[in-house]
C-alpha positions as CSV (number, residue, x, y, z in Angstrom):
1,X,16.7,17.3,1.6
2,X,17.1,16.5,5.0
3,X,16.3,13.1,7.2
4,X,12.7,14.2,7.7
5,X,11.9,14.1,3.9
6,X,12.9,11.0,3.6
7,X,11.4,9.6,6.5
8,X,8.4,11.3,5.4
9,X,8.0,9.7,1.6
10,X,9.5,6.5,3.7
11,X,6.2,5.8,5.8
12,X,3.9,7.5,2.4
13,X,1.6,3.8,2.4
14,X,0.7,5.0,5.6
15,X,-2.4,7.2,3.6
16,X,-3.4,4.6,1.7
17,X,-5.4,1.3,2.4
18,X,-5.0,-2.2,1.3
19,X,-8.0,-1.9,-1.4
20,X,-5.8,0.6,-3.2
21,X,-2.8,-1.3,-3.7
22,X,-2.1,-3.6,-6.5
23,X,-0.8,-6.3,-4.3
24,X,-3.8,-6.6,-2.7
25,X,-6.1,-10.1,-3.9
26,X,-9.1,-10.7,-1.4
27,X,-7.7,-10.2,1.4
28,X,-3.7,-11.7,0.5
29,X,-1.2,-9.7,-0.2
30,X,0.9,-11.1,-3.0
31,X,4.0,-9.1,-2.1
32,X,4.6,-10.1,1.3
33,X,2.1,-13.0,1.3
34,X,0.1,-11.3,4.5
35,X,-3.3,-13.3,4.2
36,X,-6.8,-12.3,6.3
37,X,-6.4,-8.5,5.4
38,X,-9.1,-5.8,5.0
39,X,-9.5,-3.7,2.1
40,X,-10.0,-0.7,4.7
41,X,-7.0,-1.1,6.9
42,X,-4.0,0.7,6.7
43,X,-1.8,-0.2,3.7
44,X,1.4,-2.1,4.8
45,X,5.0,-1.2,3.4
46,X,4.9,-3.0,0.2
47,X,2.1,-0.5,-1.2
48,X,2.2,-0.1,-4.7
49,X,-1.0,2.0,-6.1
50,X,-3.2,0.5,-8.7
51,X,-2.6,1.6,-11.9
52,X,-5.6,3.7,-13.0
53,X,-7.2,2.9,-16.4
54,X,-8.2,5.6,-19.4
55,X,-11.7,5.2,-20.1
């Protein structure tokens, strides 16, 4: 595993958008207490993906 690997699974959030992570509360982000965020924008560093639930 070389430095590019882990750069790459580093900057991962970087597909992902602030709807999809379970930090995310209308528009706040509980992690790293970022307020006036859009669900559609670009995830930020402290992404963490919603858990998905068994129907």
């Amino acid at each position: 595993m070389g430095l590019g690997d882990a750069l790459r699974r580093k900057l991962e959030f970087y597909k992902h958008k602030h709807g999809e992570c379970q930090n995310f509360d209308n528009g706040t982000c509980k992690a790293a207490h970022f307020t006036n965020l859009k669900a559609n924008e670009t995830a930020c560093p402290h992404f963490k993906a919603k858990q998905k639930t068994g129907a």
